[in-house]
C-alpha positions, 0 to 999 in steps of 0.5 A: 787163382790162374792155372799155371802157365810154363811150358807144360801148358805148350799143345803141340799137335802134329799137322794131322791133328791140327787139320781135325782141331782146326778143319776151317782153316783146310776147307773153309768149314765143315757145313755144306760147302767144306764136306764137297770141298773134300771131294774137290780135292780129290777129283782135282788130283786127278785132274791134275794128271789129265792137265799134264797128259798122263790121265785120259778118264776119271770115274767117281762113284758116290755110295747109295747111302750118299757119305762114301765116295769113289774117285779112280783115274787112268793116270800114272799111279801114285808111287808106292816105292820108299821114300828114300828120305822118311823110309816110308812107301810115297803112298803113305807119306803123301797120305799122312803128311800135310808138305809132302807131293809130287807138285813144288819141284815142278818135275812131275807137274808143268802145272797143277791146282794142288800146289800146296801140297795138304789136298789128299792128306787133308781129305785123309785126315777128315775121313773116318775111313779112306782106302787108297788103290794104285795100279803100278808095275803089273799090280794092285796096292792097297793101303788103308787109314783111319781118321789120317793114320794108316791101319797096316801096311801097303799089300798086294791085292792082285795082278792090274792092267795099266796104271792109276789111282782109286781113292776112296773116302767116308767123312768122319760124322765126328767133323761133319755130323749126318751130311751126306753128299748131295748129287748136284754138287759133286756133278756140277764140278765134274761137268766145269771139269769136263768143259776146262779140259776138252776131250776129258772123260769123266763119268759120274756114277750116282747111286744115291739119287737112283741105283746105278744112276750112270752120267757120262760127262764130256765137252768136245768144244772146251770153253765155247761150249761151256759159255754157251751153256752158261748164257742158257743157265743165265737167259742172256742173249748174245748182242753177235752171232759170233762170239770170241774165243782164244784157246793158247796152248803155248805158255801160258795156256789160256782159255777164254771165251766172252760175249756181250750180252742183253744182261745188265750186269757182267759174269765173269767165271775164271779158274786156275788150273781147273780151280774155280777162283769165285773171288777172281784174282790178277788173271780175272783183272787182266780179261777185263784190263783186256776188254777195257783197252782192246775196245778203247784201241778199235774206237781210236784205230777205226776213228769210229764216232761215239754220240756227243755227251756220251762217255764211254768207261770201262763199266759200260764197256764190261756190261752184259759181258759173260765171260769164261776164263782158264788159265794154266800156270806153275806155280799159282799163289792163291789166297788160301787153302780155299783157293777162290782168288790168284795173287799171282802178280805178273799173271795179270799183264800176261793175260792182258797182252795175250787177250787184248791182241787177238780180241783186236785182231777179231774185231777188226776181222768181224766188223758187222760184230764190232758194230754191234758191241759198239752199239751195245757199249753206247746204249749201256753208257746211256742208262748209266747216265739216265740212272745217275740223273735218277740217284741224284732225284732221289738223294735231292728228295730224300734231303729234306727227311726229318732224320738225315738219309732214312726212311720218314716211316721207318721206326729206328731202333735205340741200340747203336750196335749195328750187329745185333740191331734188327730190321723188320721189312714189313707188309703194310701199314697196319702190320707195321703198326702192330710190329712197332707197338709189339717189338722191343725197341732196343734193338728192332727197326719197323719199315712198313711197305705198301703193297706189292713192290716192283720185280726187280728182275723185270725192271730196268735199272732206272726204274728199280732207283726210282722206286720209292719202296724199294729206295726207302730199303736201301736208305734204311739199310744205310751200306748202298747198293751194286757196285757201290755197296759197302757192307761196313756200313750195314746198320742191321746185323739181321734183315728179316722180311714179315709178311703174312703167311699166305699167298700174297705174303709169299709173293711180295717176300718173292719180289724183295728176295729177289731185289736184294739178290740182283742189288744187294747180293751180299747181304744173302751171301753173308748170312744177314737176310731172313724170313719170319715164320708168323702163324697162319693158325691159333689152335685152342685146347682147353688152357693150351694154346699152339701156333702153326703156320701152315695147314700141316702143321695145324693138323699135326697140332690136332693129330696130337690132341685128345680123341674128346678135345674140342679145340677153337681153330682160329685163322689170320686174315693178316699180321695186322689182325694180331695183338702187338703182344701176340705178334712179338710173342710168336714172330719177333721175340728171338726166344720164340720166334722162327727165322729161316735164313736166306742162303744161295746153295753151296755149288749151285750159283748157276743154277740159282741165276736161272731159277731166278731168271726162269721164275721172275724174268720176262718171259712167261713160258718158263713159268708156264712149264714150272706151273705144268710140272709141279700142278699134280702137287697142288691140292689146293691152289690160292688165286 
């Protein structure tokens, strides 16, 4: 029988309960990421007082058990007097209120990331306990909250020197389970801070990671320092000796500093009052509008030649750009609470005029650097068109498979529901074979590979689209690859890489993760590429069998077995030595099996670039040093 349903079954919650109910839809979610969000907000708060003149120092600590922080600025304080409006003191009305804030009317803020108003009593809401200090009028006020509603009234706590705001904040373990803080995180977006406001003090007190653990963090040269440093993380040389750089105070203001660089594809990190836009937005478009028509105009003005047959597009103009954007303005309409793209209309036209005149104005001062880029551009159109000549060889080839565009060699599999479908990335023929025998046909695919594939991070573009291994991927996978990738289009909702469980096997994994990261980005962002954990071991006891898979783990096995057991360890040369039946069992079966999946740590986008950059690059050296810090680790090393 159905419930009944009239007005009785209406909830209404108020906007605090509905930021506990519904944490997502404030900060994106309650993993990793939306736990150091909180601490975003925040810190961006006081940002905001530093952007508009009033702060000249941040301080924040994090608790020696890593859940607790502490963030304190030299700003003006937040108000304490009543609100004329509520009756209540502003402190506490901005704390439990999700619409209420100094930053719509634009008096108290020229320009702000916080326009929306839900920042602090976001963070207050998610908090299992948030303390709250202001230094106004010769004193000290606390006011403290508990899951977003106060536990008393505003107090004198003492007489203070100057003014500011101190805000500390626990998560509540009911949203956010045991996480803590990590250290990197929460440094990594003081440090971006401290590069978009020149002169800004920020020091990070870390007593997680080491007792006392002091960072004072400041960037005299704003962003030219910080694309320095973001080349360095990247391992891109600069195509010039000089690089272009605009700071404009009058409004808009905005920060840009870009180069053209040996990298093969373009970088571009913009933000927004402070804010970090990961998806972009009119004032990322309007950079690049910039390079685009700024480059085009010097060509036209200066009549310089460009080889015949070669056409110059804007993806040519764009390739190995690095490029760090900041732009400041009032009212900013960003796509949700997240805040990762601006929606701002007329910002992208704005940003083009002010970018396009000076970066024409600096080619025309610096024409040995204009050469250069010149130089560069051609070269870039050159591979492209090498590279398409390269696609159209494949696609000619690939017309004439038995199954359409697919793979001769891939064993599909029955279902026709992309989501649940599965392919399994395999090492070699004779594991594949035993994959195609063992899986369950319904819904997962066998692509067996020969041996170890190309590195991608080495090869050029032409020479990754002509590998025939790594073509048979894209072709299986069926949502195309860089800038033509269409993940709508994906014909598996899991990519999963089965290789053996040993040295060789970790390495060709190696190689294919790090081709899917530089040309099918996405496919690790959105959660669909994994790896399999077959067993290195069989261990037999009596009528028990277990499986490890690694030397750890069969000796925690062992540790566990009876003092008098005798048990048979058994080792896989390969997943070509398992039964099909044994393979599915412990590897494929999705009741069984162990899948790790492939994630690009939360806050930690530069660092993966250089990690990658450091480990599969061309120069040796960078491995040589990874090798020499970690060789007092290594009890037993596989060559």
């Amino acid at each position: 029988m159905a419930k009944k349903y009239d007005a009785s079954s209406i909830s209404v919650l108020d906007g605090l309960e509905h930021v506990r109910k519904r944490p997502s839809m404030y900060i994106g979610g309650t993993g990793r990421g939306g736990l150091h969000h909180l601490v975003r907000e925040i810190v961006d708060n006081s940002v905001d007082e530093a952007i508009n003149g009033y702060a000249s120092a941040i301080r924040v600590v994090l608790s020696s058990d890593g859940r607790t922080v502490t963030v304190e600025d030299n700003g003006r304080g937040i108000p304490i007097d009543i609100h004329p409006k509520v009756k209540k003191p502003a402190l506490e009305v901005i704390l439990t209120n999700l619409n209420a804030g100094a930053k719509f009317d634009g008096g108290s803020y020229i320009t702000s990331g916080g326009l929306h108003g839900v920042g602090s009593s976001v963070v207050n809401a998610l908090s299992e306990r948030l303390v709250a200090t202001v230094k106004r009028n010769g004193g000290a006020f606390r006011m403290q909250f508990r899951r977003g509603r106060t536990r008393g009234k505003i107090e004198k706590v003492g007489t203070a020197r100057g003014t500011g705001t101190t805000i500390q904040f626990t998560p509540d373990p009911e949203i956010f389970g045991d996480q803590c803080f990590e250290p990197d995180i929460i440094f990594e977006h003081l440090d971006v801070s401290a590069y978009l406001n020149k002169g800004l003090r920020i020091t990070f007190v870390d007593n997680f990671s080491g007792k006392g653990k002091k960072h004072d963090i400041q960037h005299d040269g704003g962003v030219s320092d910080f694309l320095t440093a973001q080349n360095k993380a990247l391992g891109a040389r600069p195509t010039t000796d000089q690089v272009f750089v605009l700071e404009r105070q009058a409004a808009p203001r905005l920060d840009v500093a870009l180069c053209w660089t040996d990298a093969p594809r373009e970088r571009f990190r913009t933000f927004v009052n402070g804010i970090p836009t990961n998806q972009g937005g009119t004032h990322e478009q309007g950079i690049k509008d910039a390079l685009t028509k700024g480059i085009r105009n010097y060509i036209t003005v200066h009549e310089t030649s460009i080889p015949r047959g070669v056409k110059i597009t804007s993806d040519d103009i764009r390739e190995g750009v690095v490029a760090i954007g900041s732009v400041f303005i009032p009212e900013p309409q960003f796509q949700g609470q997240t805040k990762d793209k601006l929606n701002n209309p007329g910002v992208r036209g704005q940003v083009d005029a002010i970018v396009r005149a000076e970066l024409e104005r600096w080619l025309q001062d610096n024409a040995s650097q204009a050469d250069a880029i010149l130089s560069r551009i051609v070269m870039a159109a050159r591979a492209r068109l090498a590279s398409r000549e390269a696609t159209t060889k494949v696609r000619r080839k690939s017309a004439v498979s038995r199954r359409l565009n697919l793979p001769g060699k891939l064993a599909d599999c029955s279902s026709g529901e992309s989501r649940k479908a599965e392919l399994f990335i395999v090492e070699g023929d004779s594991a594949g074979g035993s994959a195609k025998q063992g899986r369950d046909r319904t819904f997962q695919a066998i692509l067996p590979l020969r041996g170890k594939v190309l590195n991608a991070e080495q090869a050029t573009h032409k020479k990754v689209m002509a590998n025939n291994e790594l073509s048979d991927i894209v072709k299986a996978l069926g949502c195309g690859l860089g800038k033509d990738l269409n993940l709508s289009r994906l014909r598996y909702g899991k990519v999963i890489l089965l290789m053996d469980a040993d040295s060789d096997g970790h390495h060709i994994a190696t190689l294919l993760l790090t081709f899917l990261y530089r040309y099918l980005k996405p496919l690790i962002e959105e959660g669909h590429v994994y790896l399999a954990q077959p067993p290195l071991f069989r261990v037999n006891s009596g009528k028990k069998t277990w499986w490890a898979s690694d030397e750890r783990e069969r000796d925690r096995i062992l540790s566990k077995l009876p003092p008098r057991a005798r048990p048979e360890i058994s080792r896989f040369k390969g997943l070509g030595e398992m039964m099909p039946k044994t393979l599915f069992q412990t590897t494929m079966d999705p009741r069984t099996r162990r899948l790790l999946q492939v994630q690009i740590p939360a806050g930690k986008a530069m660092e993966t670039e250089q990690v990658v950059g450091d480990l599969m690059g061309r120069d040796p050296k960078t491995r040589y040093r990874e090798i020499i810090r970690w060789m007092d680790l290594v009890e037993d090393l596989d060559v």
